[in-house]
N, C-alpha and C positions, 0 to 999 in steps of 0.2 A: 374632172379628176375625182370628184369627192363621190360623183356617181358611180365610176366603177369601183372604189372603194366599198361602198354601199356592199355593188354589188358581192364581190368579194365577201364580203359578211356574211350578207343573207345565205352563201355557196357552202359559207363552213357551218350554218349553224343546221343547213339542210341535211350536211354529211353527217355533225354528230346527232342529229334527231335518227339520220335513217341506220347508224351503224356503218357508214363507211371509213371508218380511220383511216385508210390505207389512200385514198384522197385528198389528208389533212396536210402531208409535208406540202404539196406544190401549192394548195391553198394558203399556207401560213409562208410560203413567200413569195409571192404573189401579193401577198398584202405587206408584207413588209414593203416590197416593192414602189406599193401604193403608197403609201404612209410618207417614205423617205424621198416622194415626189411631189407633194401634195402642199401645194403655197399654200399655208398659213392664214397670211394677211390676206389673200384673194377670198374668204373663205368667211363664211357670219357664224358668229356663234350660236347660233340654232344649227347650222349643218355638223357645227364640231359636235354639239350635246350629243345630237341624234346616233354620229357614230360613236361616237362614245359608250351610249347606252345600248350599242349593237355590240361591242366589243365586250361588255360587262355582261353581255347575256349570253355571248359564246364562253367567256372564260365560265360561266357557273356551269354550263352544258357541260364544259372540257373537265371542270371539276367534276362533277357526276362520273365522268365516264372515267375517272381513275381511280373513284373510291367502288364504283362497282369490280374493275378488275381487282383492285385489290379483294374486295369479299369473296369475288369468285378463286382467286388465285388461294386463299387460306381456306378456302370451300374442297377445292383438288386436294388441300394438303389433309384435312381431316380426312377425304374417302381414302386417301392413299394409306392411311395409319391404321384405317379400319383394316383396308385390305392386309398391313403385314399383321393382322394379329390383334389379339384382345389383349389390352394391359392391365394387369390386375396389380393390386396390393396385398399384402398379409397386414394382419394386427398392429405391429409395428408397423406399417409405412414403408417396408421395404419391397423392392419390384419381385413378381413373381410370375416372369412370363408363363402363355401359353403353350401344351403341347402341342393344339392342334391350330394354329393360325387361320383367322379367317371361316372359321365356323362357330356360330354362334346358337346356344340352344333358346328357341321360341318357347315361350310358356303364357297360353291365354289366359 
């Protein structure tokens, strides 16, 4: 049992290295599966470390891979802000949109 658990592991840590998320639901229960079948007491604790430290290496994977969307997602929002328009300020601090949005003058 602890073997296909294993294997289960190594399946999601393949998906987040290659970029398949769209993989990861039936893999994450699938292992739930595994887990909530998985005698305990049949079981030495060198197998539990091991998956253990397979499951601590997919969560850091899964963590990567939400702090990247998130950069990317605040990454959309700045081009999208470029694209409505330049925001300018005056002297005071008050907003002084642009007339012409979305063109910006080069100066080498």
């Amino acid at each position: 049992m602890s073997k296909n658990l294993h294997t289960a592991l190594e399946n999601t840590r393949a998906s987040l290295i290659a970029g398949n998320l769209s993989d990861l639901p039936s893999l994450v229960i699938q292992t739930e599966e595994l887990i909530q079948r998985l005698p305990v007491q049949k079981n030495d604790m060198t197998t539990l470390r091991e998956l253990r430290k397979q499951a601590r290496r997919n969560l850091h994977l899964l963590d990567a891979a939400r702090r990247g969307f998130r950069d990317a997602r605040e990454r959309r929002v700045q081009i999208e802000e470029v694209a409505q328009g330049l925001k300018t300020y005056n002297r005071s601090g008050s907003f002084r949109p642009r007339t012409q949005p979305g063109r910006l003058e080069h100066k080498s």
